[in-house]
VOPADREN-639467 format. One line per 5 residues: their letters; for each residue x, y, z of C-alpha. Coordinates in pm, 1 decimal. Each point is the difference from the previous one (the first is absolute). Layout:
// VOPADREN-639467
a> X Y Z | ...
***
This chain:
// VOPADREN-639467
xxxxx> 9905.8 -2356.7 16194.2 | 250.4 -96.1 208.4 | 85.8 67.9 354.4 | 307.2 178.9 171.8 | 92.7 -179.9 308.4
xxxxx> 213.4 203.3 251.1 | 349.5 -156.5 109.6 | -92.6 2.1 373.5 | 26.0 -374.4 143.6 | -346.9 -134.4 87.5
xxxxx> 30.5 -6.7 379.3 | -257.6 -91.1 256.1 | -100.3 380.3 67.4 | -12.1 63.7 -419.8 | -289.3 -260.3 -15.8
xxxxx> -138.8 142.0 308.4 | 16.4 319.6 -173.0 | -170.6 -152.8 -374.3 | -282.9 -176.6 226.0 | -70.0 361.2 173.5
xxxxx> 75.8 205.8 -291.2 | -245.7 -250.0 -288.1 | 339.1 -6.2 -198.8 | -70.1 -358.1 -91.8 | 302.0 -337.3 10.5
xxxxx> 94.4 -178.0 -320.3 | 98.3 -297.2 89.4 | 133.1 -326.4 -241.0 | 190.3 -331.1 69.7 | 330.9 -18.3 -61.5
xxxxx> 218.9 -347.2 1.4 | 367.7 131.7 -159.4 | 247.8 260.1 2.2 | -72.1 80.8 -344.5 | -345.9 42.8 35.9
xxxxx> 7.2 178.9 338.7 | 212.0 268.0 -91.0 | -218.2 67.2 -330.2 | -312.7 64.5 253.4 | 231.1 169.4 238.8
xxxxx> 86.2 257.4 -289.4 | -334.9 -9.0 -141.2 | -165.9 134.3 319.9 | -189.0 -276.1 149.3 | 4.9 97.9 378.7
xxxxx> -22.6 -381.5 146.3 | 160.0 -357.9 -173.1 | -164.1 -319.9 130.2 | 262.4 -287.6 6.1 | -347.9 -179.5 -26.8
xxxxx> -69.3 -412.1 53.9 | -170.7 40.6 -349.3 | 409.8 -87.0 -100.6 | -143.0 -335.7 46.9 | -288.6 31.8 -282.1
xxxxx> 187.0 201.2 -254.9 | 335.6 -75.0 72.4 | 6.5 -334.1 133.1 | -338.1 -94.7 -221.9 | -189.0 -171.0 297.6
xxxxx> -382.3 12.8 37.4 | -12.1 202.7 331.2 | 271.7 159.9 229.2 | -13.7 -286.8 277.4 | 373.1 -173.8 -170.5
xxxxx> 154.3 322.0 58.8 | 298.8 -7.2 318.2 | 157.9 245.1 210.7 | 296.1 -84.0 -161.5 | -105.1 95.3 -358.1
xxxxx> -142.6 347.3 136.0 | 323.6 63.5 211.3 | 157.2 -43.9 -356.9 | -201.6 236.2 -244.7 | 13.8 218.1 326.4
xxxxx> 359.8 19.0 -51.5 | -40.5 91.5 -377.2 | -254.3 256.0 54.1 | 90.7 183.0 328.5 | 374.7 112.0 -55.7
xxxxx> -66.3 163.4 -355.4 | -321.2 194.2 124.9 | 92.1 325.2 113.3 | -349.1 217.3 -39.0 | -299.0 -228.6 85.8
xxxxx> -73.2 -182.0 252.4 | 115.9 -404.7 17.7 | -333.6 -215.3 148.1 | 55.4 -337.5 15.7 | -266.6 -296.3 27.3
xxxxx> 5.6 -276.7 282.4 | -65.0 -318.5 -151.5 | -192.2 -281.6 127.1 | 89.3 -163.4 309.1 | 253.7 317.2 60.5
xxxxx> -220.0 134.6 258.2 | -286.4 -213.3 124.2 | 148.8 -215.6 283.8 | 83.7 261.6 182.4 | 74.4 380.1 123.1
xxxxx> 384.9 -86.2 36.0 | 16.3 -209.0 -389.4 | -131.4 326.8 -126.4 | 272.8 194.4 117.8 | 279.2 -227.0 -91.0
xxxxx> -157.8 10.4 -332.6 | -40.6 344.1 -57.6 | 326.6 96.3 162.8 | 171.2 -238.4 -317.1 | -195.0 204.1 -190.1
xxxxx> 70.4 331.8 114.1 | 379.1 -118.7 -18.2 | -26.2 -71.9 -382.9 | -80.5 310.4 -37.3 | -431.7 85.1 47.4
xxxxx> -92.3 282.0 231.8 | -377.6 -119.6 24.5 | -152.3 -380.1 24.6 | -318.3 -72.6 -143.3 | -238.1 -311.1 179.2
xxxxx> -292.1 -136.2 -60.6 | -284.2 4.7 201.5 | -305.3 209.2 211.8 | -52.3 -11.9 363.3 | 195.4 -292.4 79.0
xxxxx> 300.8 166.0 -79.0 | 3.8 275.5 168.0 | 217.8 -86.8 322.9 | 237.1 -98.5 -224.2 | -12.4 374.3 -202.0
xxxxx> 12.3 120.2 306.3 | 312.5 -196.6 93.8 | 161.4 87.5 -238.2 | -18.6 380.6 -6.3 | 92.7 -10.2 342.0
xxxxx> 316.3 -109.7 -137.2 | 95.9 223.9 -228.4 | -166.1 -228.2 -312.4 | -222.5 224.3 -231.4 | -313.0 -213.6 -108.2
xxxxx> -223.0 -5.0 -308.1 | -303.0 -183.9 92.7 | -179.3 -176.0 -287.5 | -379.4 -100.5 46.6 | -371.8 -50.8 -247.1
xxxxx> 188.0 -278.2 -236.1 | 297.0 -140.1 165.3 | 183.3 -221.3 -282.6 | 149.4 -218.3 263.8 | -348.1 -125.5 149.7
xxxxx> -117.1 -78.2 -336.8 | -125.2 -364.4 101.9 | -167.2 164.4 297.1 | -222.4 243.3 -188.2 | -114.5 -251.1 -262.0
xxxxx> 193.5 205.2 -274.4 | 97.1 345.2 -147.8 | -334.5 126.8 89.0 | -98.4 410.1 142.3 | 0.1 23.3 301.1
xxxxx> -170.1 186.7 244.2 | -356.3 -2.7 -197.0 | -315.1 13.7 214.6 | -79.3 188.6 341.4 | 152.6 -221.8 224.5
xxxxx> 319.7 -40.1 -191.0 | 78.6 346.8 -50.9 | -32.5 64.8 339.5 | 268.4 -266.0 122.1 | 230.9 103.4 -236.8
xxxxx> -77.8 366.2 110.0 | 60.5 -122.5 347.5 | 358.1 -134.0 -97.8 | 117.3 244.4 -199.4 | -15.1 225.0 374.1
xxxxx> 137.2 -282.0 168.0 | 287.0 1.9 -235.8 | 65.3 379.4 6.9 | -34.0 -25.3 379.6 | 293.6 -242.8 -24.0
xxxxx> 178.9 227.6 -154.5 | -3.6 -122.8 -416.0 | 116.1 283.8 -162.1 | -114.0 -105.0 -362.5 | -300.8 -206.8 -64.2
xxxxx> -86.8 -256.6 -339.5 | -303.0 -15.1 -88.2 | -85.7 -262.0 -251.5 | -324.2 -38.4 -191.0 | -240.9 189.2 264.3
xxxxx> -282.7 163.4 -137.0 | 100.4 366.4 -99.1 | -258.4 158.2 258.7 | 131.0 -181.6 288.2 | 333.8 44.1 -127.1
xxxxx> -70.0 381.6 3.0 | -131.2 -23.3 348.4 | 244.4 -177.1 140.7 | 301.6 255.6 -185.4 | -214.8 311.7 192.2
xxxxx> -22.1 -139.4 353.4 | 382.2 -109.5 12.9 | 192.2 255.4 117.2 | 319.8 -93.4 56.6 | 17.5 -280.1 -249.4
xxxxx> 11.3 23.6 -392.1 | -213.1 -251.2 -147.1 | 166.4 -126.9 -386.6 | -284.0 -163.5 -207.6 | 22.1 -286.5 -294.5
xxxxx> -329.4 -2.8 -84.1 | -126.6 192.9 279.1 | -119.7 328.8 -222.1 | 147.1 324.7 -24.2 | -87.2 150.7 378.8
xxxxx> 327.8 -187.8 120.0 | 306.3 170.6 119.9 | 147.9 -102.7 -279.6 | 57.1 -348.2 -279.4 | 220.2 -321.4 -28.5
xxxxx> -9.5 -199.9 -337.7 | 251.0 -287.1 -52.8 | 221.7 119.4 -227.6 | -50.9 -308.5 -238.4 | -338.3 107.0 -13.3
xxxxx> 54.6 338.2 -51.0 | 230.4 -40.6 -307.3 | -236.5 -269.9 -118.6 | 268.1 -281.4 -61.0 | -163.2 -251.2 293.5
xxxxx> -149.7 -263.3 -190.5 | -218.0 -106.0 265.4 | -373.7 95.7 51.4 | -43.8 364.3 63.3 | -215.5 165.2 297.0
xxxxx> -268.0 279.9 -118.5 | 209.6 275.1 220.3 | 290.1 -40.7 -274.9 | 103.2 228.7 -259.3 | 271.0 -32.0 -243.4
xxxxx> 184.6 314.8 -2.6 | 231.0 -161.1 -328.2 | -297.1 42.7 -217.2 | 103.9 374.1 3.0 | 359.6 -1.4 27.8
xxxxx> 234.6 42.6 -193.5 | 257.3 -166.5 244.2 | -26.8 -153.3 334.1 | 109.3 292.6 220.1 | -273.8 239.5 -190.7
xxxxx> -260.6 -266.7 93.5 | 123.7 27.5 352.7 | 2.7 358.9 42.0 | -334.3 -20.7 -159.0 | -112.5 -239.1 240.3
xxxxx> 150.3 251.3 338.6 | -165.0 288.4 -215.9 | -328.8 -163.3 -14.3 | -23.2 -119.3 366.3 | 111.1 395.4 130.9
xxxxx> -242.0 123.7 -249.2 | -274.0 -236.8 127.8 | -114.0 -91.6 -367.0 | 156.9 -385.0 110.6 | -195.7 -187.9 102.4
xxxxx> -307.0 55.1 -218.6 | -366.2 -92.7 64.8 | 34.0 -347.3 -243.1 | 358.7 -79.4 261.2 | -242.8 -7.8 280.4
x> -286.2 -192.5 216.8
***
């Protein structure tokens, strides 16, 4: 089955429009022209010029190596080819934690190469700086349960979120974060209840789970993972869509047919 994406641009009122309408957001990194205008044409609604460059690109052990200067560059690749979906692009560490004013220099260089939405890291903490942000004109993706970049911090690639007190913080921020203004929302590894939960009481913010269960908005996969050719460990929320395929843009359109039809992610992709 395959799915039959409209040629409308994917605006800020369009997602407002999937979140409100349950039409749900298939979303997938993207790091090159080539690649971007593949998912562009295959119908994926949002690319993710995503840190991960710097584990399946750049072959590091975590995201932290990755500079503003090599997202500003596969920015540039990805953003002037695109001309359906939308272009999100990820702060990287140290782009946005010393202050309210580095964050906008940083995402303004970003924005200028070409993304029309930033995506940071972070709950509660970081929501004066969404909220700067937006106030400026800046579209935000907020990205919270497993945060790649704080990997040291939370002991590991562990679920987040498990246990009363736990879900209810990250409940807490994921309002705090809308109430900023986020207009997308990661969530990564979060039990698939409270992922649901959350999803239902944001109203004004999609929420895009990896890992995160099926109630989300809508998915992200790295594309490396999705096409099965990272040769690093895999998560339990990944599916190879290549096992199926006959080529790579049937296992992509399988992939944005299986998110819309809700089928991806399945029970064994979840927590």
């Amino acid at each position: 089955m395959t799915y039959l994406a409209s040629n409308k641009p994917i605006t800020l009122p369009e997602l407002a429009r999937m979140k409100r309408e349950g039409e749900r957001i298939a979303m997938l990194t993207g790091y090159d022209a080539s690649f971007a205008s593949l998912l562009d044409r295959c119908g994926v609604d949002t690319i993710l010029v995503g840190d991960s460059l710097g584990n399946v690109l750049q072959g590091r052990t975590s995201t932290l190596p990755v500079t503003m200067d090599h997202m500003v560059y596969h920015t540039e690749c990805v953003g002037p080819i695109v001309e359906r979906a939308m272009v999100v692009s990820d702060m990287p560490f140290g782009s946005y934690h010393e202050s309210r004013e580095q964050a906008m220099r940083n995402a303004a260089r970003l924005l200028a190469a070409g993304a029309e939405m930033v995506k940071l890291e972070g709950g509660e903490v970081m929501a004066d700086t969404v909220h700067f942000l937006v106030e400026r004109g800046i579209p935000v993706c907020a990205h919270i349960g497993l945060t790649p970049q704080s990997v040291h911090a939370l002991g590991g690639y562990r679920v987040q979120g498990r246990g009363d007190a736990a879900a209810e913080r990250m409940k807490n921020e994921a309002r705090v974060l809308e109430q900023a203004g986020a207009t997308l929302m990661v969530l990564e590894m979060v039990p698939a209840g409270l992922a649901g939960e959350i999803s239902r009481a944001l109203t004004a913010c999609a929420t895009i789970g990896i890992g995160a269960g099926k109630e989300c908005d809508g998915q992200v996969l790295v594309l490396h993972d999705m096409l099965g050719i990272y040769p690093g460990r895999k998560g339990r929320f990944v599916r190879n869509f290549m096992e199926t395929a006959g080529s790579i843009d049937e296992a992509i359109r399988h992939y944005v047919a299986a998110v819309k039809d809700g089928s991806f992610p399945a029970p064994e992709h979840t927590y």
